[in-house]
Every structure is written in structure tokens, then in C-alpha cells.
C-alpha positions in Angstrom: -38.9 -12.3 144.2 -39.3 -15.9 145.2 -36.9 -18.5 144.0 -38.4 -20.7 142.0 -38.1 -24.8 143.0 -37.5 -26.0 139.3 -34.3 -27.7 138.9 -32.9 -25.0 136.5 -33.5 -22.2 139.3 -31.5 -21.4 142.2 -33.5 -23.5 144.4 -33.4 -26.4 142.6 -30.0 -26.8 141.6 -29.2 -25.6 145.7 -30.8 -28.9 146.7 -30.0 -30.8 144.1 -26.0 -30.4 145.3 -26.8 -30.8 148.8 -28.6 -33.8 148.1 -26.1 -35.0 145.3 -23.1 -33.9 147.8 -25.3 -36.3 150.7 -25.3 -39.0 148.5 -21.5 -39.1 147.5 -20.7 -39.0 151.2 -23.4 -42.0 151.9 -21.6 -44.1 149.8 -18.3 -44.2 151.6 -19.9 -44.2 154.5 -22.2 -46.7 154.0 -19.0 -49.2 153.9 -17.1 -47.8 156.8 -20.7 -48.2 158.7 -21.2 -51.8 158.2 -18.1 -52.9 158.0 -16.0 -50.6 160.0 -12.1 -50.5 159.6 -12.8 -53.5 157.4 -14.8 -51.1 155.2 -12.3 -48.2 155.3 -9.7 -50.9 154.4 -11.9 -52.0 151.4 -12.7 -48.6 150.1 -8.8 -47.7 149.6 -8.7 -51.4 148.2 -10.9 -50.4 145.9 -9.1 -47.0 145.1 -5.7 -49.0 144.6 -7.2 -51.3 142.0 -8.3 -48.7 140.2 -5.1 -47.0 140.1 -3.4 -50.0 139.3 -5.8 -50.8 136.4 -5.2 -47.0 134.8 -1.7 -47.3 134.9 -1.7 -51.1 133.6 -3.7 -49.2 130.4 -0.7 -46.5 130.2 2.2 -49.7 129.7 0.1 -51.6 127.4 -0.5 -48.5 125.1 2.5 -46.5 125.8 5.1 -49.5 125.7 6.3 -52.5 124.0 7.1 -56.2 124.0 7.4 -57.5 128.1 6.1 -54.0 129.1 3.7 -53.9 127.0 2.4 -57.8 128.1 3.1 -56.5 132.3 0.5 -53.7 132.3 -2.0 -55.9 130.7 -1.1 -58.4 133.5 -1.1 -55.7 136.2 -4.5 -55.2 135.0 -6.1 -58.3 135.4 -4.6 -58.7 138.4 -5.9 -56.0 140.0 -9.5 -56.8 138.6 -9.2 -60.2 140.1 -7.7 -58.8 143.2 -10.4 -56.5 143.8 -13.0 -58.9 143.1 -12.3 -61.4 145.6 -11.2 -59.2 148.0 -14.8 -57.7 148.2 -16.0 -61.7 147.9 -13.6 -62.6 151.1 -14.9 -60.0 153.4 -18.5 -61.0 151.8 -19.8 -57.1 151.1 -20.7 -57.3 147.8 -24.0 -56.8 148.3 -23.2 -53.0 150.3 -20.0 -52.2 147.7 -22.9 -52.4 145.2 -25.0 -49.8 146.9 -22.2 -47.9 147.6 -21.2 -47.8 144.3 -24.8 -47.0 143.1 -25.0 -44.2 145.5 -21.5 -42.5 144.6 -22.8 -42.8 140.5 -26.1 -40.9 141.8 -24.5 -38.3 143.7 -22.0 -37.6 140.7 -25.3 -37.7 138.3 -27.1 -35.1 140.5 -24.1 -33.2 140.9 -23.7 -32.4 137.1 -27.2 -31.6 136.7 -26.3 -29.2 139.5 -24.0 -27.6 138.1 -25.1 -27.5 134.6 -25.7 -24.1 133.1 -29.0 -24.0 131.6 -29.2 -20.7 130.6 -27.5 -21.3 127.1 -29.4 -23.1 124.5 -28.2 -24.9 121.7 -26.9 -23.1 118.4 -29.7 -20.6 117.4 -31.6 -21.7 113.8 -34.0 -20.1 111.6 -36.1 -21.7 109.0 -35.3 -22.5 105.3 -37.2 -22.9 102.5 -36.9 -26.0 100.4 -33.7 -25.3 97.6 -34.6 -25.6 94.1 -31.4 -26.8 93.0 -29.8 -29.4 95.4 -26.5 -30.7 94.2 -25.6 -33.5 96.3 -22.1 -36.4 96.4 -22.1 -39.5 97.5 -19.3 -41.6 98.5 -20.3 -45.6 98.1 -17.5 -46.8 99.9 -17.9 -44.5 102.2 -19.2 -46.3 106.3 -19.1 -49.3 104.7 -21.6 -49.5 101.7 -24.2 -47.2 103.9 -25.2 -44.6 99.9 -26.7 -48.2 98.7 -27.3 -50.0 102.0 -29.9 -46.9 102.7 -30.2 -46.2 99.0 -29.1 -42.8 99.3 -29.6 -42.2 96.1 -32.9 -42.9 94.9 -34.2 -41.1 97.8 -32.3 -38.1 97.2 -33.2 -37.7 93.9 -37.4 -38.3 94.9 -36.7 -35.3 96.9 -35.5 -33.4 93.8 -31.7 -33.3 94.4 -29.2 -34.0 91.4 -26.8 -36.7 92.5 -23.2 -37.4 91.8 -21.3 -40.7 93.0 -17.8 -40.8 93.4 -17.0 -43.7 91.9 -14.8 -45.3 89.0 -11.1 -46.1 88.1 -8.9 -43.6 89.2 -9.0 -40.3 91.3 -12.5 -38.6 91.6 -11.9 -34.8 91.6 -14.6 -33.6 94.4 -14.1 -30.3 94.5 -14.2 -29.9 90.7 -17.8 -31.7 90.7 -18.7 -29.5 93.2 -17.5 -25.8 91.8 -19.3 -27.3 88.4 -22.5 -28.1 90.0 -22.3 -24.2 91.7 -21.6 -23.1 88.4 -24.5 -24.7 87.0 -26.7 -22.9 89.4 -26.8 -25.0 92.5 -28.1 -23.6 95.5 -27.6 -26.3 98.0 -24.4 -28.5 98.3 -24.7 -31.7 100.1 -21.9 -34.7 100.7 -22.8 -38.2 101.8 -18.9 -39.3 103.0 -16.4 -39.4 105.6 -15.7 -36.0 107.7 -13.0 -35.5 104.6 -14.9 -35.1 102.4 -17.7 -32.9 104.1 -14.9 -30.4 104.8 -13.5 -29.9 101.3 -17.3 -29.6 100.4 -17.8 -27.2 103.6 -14.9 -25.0 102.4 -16.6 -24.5 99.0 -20.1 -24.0 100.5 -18.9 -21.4 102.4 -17.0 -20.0 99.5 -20.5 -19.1 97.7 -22.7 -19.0 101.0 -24.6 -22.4 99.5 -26.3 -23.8 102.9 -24.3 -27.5 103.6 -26.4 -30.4 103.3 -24.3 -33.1 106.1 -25.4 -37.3 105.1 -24.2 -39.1 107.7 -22.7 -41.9 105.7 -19.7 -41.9 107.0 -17.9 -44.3 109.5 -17.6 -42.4 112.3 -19.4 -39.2 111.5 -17.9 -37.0 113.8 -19.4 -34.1 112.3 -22.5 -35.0 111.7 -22.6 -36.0 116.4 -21.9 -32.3 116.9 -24.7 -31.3 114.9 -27.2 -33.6 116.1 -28.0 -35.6 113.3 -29.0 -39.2 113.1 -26.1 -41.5 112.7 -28.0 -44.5 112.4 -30.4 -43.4 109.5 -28.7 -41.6 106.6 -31.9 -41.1 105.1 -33.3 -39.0 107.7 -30.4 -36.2 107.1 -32.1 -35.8 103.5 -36.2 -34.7 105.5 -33.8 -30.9 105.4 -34.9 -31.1 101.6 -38.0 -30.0 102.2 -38.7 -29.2 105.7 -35.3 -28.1 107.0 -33.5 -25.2 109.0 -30.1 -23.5 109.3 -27.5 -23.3 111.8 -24.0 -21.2 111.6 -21.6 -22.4 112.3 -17.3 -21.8 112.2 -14.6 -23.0 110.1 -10.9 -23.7 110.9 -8.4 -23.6 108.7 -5.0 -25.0 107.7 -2.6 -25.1 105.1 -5.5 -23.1 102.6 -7.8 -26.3 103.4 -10.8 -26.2 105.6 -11.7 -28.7 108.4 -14.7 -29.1 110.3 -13.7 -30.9 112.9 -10.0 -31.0 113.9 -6.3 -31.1 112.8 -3.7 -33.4 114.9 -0.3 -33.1 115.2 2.2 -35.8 116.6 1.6 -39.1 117.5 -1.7 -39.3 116.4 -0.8 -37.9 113.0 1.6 -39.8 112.6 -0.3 -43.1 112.9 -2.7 -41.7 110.5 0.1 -41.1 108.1 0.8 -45.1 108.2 -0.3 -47.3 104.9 -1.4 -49.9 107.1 -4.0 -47.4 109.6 -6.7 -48.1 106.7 -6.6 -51.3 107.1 -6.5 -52.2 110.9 -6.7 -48.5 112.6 -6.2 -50.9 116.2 -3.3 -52.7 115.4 -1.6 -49.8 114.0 -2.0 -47.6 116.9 -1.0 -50.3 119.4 2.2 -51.0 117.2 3.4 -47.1 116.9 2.4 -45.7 119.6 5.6 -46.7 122.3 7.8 -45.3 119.5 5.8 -42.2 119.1 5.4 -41.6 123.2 9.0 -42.0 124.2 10.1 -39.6 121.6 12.1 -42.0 119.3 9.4 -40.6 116.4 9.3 -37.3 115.2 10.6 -33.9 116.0 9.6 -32.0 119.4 6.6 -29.9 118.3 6.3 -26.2 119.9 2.5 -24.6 119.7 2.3 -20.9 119.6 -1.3 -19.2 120.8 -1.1 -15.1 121.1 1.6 -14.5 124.0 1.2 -18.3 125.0 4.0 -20.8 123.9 3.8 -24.2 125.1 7.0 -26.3 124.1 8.1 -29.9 123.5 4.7 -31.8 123.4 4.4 -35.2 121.9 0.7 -34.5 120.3 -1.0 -31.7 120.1 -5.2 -30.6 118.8 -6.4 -28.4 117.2 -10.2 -28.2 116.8 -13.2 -26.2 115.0 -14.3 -24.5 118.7 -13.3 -26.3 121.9 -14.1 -30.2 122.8 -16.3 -30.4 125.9 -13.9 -30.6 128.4 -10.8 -30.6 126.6 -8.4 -31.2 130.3 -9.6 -34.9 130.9 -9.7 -37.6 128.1 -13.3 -39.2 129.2 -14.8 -35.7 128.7 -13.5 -35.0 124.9 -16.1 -36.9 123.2 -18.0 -33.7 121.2 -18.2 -29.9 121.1 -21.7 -28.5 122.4 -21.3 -25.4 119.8 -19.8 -24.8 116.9 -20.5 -21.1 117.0 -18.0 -19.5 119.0 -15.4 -18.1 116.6 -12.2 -19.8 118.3 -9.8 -22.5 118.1 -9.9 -25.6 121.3 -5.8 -25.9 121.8 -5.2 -29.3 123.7 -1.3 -30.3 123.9 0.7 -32.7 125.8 2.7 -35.6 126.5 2.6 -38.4 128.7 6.3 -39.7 130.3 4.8 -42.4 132.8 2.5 -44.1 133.8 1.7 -41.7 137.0 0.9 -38.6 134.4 -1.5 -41.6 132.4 -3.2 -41.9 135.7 -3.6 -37.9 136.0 -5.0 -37.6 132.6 -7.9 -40.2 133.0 -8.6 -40.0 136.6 -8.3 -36.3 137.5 -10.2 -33.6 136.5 -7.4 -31.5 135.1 -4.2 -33.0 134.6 -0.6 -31.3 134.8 0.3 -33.5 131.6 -2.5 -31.8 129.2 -2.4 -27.6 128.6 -5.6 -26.5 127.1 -6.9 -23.3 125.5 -8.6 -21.6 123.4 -8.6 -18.4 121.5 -9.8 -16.3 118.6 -6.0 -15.6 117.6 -3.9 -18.0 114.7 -2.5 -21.0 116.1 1.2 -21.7 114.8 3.0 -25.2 115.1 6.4 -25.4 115.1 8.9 -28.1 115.3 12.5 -28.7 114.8 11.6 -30.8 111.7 11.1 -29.1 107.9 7.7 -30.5 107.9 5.4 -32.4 109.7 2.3 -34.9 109.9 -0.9 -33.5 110.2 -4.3 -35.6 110.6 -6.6 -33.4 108.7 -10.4 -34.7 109.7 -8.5 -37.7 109.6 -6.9 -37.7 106.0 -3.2 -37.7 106.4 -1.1 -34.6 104.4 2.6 -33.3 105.5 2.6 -29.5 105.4 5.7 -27.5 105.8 6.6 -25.6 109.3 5.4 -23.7 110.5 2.0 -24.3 109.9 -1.1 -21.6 111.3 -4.2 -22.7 111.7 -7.0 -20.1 112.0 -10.9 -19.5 112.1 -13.7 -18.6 110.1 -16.2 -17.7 112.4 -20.4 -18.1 111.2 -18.5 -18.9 107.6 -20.7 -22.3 106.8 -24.5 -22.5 106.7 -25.5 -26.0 107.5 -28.7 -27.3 106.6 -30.5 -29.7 109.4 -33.7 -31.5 109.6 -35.8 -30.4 112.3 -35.8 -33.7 113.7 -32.5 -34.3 115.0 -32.0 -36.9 117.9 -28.8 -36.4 118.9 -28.8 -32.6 120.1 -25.7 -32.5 121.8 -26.1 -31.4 125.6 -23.5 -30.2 127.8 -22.5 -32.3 130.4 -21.8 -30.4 133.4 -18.2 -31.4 134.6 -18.2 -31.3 138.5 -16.2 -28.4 139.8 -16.0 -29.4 143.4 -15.4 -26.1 145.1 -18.6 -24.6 142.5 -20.8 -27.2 144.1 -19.7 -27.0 147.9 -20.3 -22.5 147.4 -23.8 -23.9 145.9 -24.7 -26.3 148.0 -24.1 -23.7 151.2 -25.6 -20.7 149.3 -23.0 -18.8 148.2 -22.9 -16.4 145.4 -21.7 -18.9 142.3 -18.4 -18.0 140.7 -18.6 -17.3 136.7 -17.7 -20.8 135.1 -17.2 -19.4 131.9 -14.5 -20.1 129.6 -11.5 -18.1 129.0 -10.6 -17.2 125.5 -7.1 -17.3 125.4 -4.4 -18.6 128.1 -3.4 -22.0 129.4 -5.4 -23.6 131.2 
């Protein structure tokens, strides 16, 4: 048969990593060329300041009082070093192309690489429910229930409407299991990723189909499922023209989570009265405490066979971040259908390891896996912090978190703008055997092991 020319073919994606690997190369060279030793002086200029400006990050996060104050020096010394170093030897005009080449090449590369042979999470078509039961946080993002007027809309649609407002503690999950008991046969939640869970677990608990509002702040959930962050009201067109997605559940401590469960420093800043208040501040304030181990007990994570001991912070997520090994890469999960656990642990001791962790594409600092088998946390302490979707309980040790795979039907709009795509990480030796014709290696993941 003859290969096909289309850039998800053989062909294509051949040529598109000999082209993107040409381009890379063009924009060191380009430098060298019209500079010469000048320009091979300025290009590992440019890879100092870099360096410098990662590891300035590390001291200002990781560190305190004149630490803290040198790294944000280093950094804008190294900007300003950079800057008029390029302005000195008067090639900003070709570090410009250069740098637009090597962000072309890297561009082409992961389209290259990208597998397009899996789609998105398979969904079938729903008919409209007849007795939507839907809660609605006010507070929740800021005001967005009446800034959209959540309400009103949902309830033209059809839907019965609870708010959770009023003195005192609302009881969610009581105002749900009512309304399920009254004959609901849809559960929605307009509300932080919190809230969505403890509606998720119940949903799942009666195989009700999940109705997701993004009226949250951050809406972390509703990103991996494509919905529209910016426009609440667009979640509620599922009412009566919608389709369904499965998807897994994790579990922890009998409580459901959607998302993730931290462990660590980053629990432990959650568990701090001020975080409501000024998340920013608090993080900066605790976090040179929490990294040089003057916080907290040494946390030990159990996966199968795999042990991986004394890390500072460790998470556990609802199916694995995109590319769980490098921080710049963790921003979503492309499926939420695979029946395991993502497993990312580590610690960070200096500022070299910071560097690793933001600069390379794995990093010795970070262990990462993933598995269909409980995960167990243990630590030398009786009980410990845990960041729950972002609400902050203590459970005892050791806790075991597991998975509920295909447990939660969500309902979705078919119009969803955000359809999260993979991003294909370059794998440098994948694109060299691609770019020459080799057979490709399986890029698969693992589903169990360090990795």
C-alpha cells in the first residue's frame, strides 16, 4: 500500500520530524553562522541565563529571608545580563529568528510525535432527564450561580434547584441522597471541585449521570472534561441535548475525589487558616519550612512491589497527569477512563534538582507511576495532611487510596470547547528513529513501576 502524505500517516509525521529536527538545528546555527565564535559564545550565554533564572526560582520558593531575596536577585540579573549582552554584540534581530525557529521546530516535533490513533473518551447520547436535581454553591468562583444566574436558567430547563446557602453548615450530601430519594434522575453541582466530588461519589452510588457547572474557581474538573470555564451556563445545554462519558473514581479515606489527593508540603499549606485567604502568600511563607524537612514526618508511598521512601510531597490522581515527570507538562489528564492511579513523588534538596525538574524532560528528583493496584501512604507520623480536591482533612496512617474504574457517568453538552488534546512530549531518540525511517518504538504507558 502506499503511505499516505497526511500529517497523521507515516509519511507525514516522517517529514514533519525531519523538517522539525531541520529547524531546531537552523536555529543554533543560524547564530554561530552570522556571528561565529561570537554566536557560539552567545548561545551558551543564553543557556547560562536560563539556568541561572531556574535556579534563582528554586531559592525564592524553596528558601527564606536573604535567600529567599538572592534568588530573586540572581534572577533579574541574569535577565538583565542576558539582555544586554545580546544588545552589546547587536544580534537581536538573528537571536529573535533563532529563537522563533527553535519554538517551530519543537512545535513540529510534537505534532510529530503525537499519537493520533486514540481519540478522546468514547460518548453515547442521552436523552433529556425528567427529573434533574441540581446544587448551587453562591459563593462558590466568586459570585459566578448569580453573576450567570445559574439558577433561573436551570430551572427554565426544568431542573429543581437547591442553594447552599444560610447560617451554619449546609449538609450537601443529605440534600443530595433526599433529592435521589425523591426520584431524581440526574444530579448536578454548580461549586468548587469539593463539592463536585462528594456529589460524584453519590452519583455513582445510584448510577445518576453527573451534571459538572463550572462555577467554580479553578474548575479543574470541569478542564479535563472539556467544558466551558468561561460560561457556566453553557454546562446546563446537557439538559436537553447532552451526552455521556465514563469516566473513574479514586478513592480515599471512604471519600471520593475526582481529581487528586496531595500529601506533604502541598497539603500541608492547604491545611493553613490563612490559604483561603491569600493562597500566594501562604505558599511563599511555608514552603522553605516544608522543603528542608523542618515540617512534617518523612512520607513513604507503597504501589504493588514498588516502595518509594522519604519524599517531601507526593500525588495521587484520578488517572495520570499528562506528563506527570516534568512540572510544565502536569497541567490536565487527556482521559479519565483508564482504571489507574498517576503516582508522582518527590523532593527537591537544591537548587540543581529545581533545575532538573523544570528544564529536563524527566528529572531524577520526581518518581512517577501509575497502576491499577491500591496506593498506601505511610509516614512516621500517626496521621497526616491530605489536600482532598483541595479541601484539607487529616486521615490516620496509613492511608490507601484506590480506583473505581467507569464508576461516574458524566453528563456533557455536545458543545464543549475545551476538549483536552494530548500534547506530544518530544522523545528525542523516538523522533531521530522517525525522522530516519525506523520502525517506531511503542510509547505507551506502563501500568505499574517507577518511572
Amino acid at each position: 500500500m502506499t503511505p499516505h502524505d497526511g500529517v497523521g500517516h507515516p509519511t507525514g509525521r516522517r517529514w514533519l520530524a525531519r523538517v522539525s529536527l531541520a529547524a531546531m538545528a537552523a536555529g543554533v546555527v543560524v547564530v554561530v553562522w552570522a556571528q561565529g565564535l561570537v554566536g557560539l559564545t552567545l548561545v551558551v550565554v543564553g543557556l547560562l541565563g536560563a539556568g541561572a533564572m531556574l535556579a534563582g526560582g528554586y531559592w525564592f520558593v524553596a528558601k527564606s529571608g536573604v535567600l529567599r531575596w538572592f534568588g530573586l536577585t540572581l534572577i533579574l540579573v541574569a535577565i538583565v545580563f542576558v539582555v544586554v549582552t545580546f544588545f552589546r554584540a547587536n544580534v537581536v534581530g538573528v537571536a529573535l529568528v533563532s529563537l522563533g525557529l527553535l519554538v517551530a521546530g519543537g512545535a513540529l516535533a510534537r505534532a510529530a510525535l503525537r499519537n493520533t490513533s486514540a481519540p478522546w473518551m468514547p460518548t453515547v447520547p442521552a436523552l433529556p432527564a425528567r427529573h434533574p436535581f441540581i446544587v448551587m454553591n453562591p459563593r462558590s468562583g466568586g459570585g459566578k450561580v448569580v453573576r450567570f444566574d445559574l439558577k433561573n436558567k436551570a430551572e427554565a430547563l426544568g431542573a429543581e434547584v437547591a442553594l447552599m446557602e444560610g447560617p451554619g453548615h449546609v449538609d450537601v450530601a443529605a440534600i443530595v441522597r433526599d433529592a435521589v430519594t425523591r426520584g431524581a434522575d440526574l444530579l448536578g453541582v454548580a461549586g468548587g471541585d469539593g463539592t463536585q466530588a462528594l456529589v460524584a461519589g453519590i452519583a455513582a452510588d445510584h448510577d445518576l449521570p453527573l451534571l459538572v457547572i463550572t462555577a467554580g474557581t479553578r474548575n479543574h474538573f470541569a478542564l479535563d472534561l472539556g467544558l466551558d470555564r468561561e460560561d457556566p451556563s453553557a454546562c446546563l445545554d446537557a439538559l436537553a441535548d447532552g451526552e455521556d462519558v465514563r469516566i473513574d473514581l479514586g478513592m480515599i479515606g471512604g471519600r471520593t475525589f475526582v481529581n487528586n489527593a496531595s500529601f506533604g508540603a502541598y497539603a500541608e499549606i492547604v491545611q493553613s487558616p490563612q490559604y483561603r485567604d491569600n493562597k500566594e502568600r501562604t505558599m511563599l511563607s511555608m514552603l522553605p519550612d516544608l522543603l528542608s524537612d523542618r515540617s512534617g514526618g518523612h512520607l513513604q508511598v507503597r504501589v504493588g512491589t514498588a516502595t518509594v521512601p522519604d519524599v517531601q510531597a507526593v500525588l495521587v490522581s484520578n488517572n495520570p497527569y499528562g506528563d506527570a515527570g516534568r512540572l510544565l507538562e502536569m497541567g490536565r489528564r487527556f482521559r479519565l477512563d483508564q482504571g489507574v492511579l498517576g503516582v508522582v513523588a518527590g523532593r527537591l534538596d537544591n537548587a540543581a534538582e529545581a533545575v532538573g525538574l523544570l528544564a529536563a524532560a524527566r528529572s531524577q528528583s520526581i518518581t512517577t507511576l501509575t497502576s491499577d493496584q491500591d496506593v498506601v501512604l505511610d509516614s512516621d507520623a500517626a496521621t497526616l495532611p491530605v489536600g482532598i480536591d483541595g479541601e484539607a482533612v487529616t486521615l490516620d496512617t496509613p492511608v490507601r487510596c484506590t480506583v473505581r474504574p467507569l464508576a461516574l457517568r458524566v453528563r456533557l453538552p455536545k458543545n464543549r470547547p475545551g476538549v483536552p488534546r494530548p500534547r506530544g512530549k518530544i522523545d528525542w531518540k523516538q523522533l531521530w528513529r522517525l525522522a530516519l525511517g525506523r520502525p517506531e518504538r511503542s510509547t505507551a504507558p506502563s501500568t505499574s513501576g517507577p518511572d
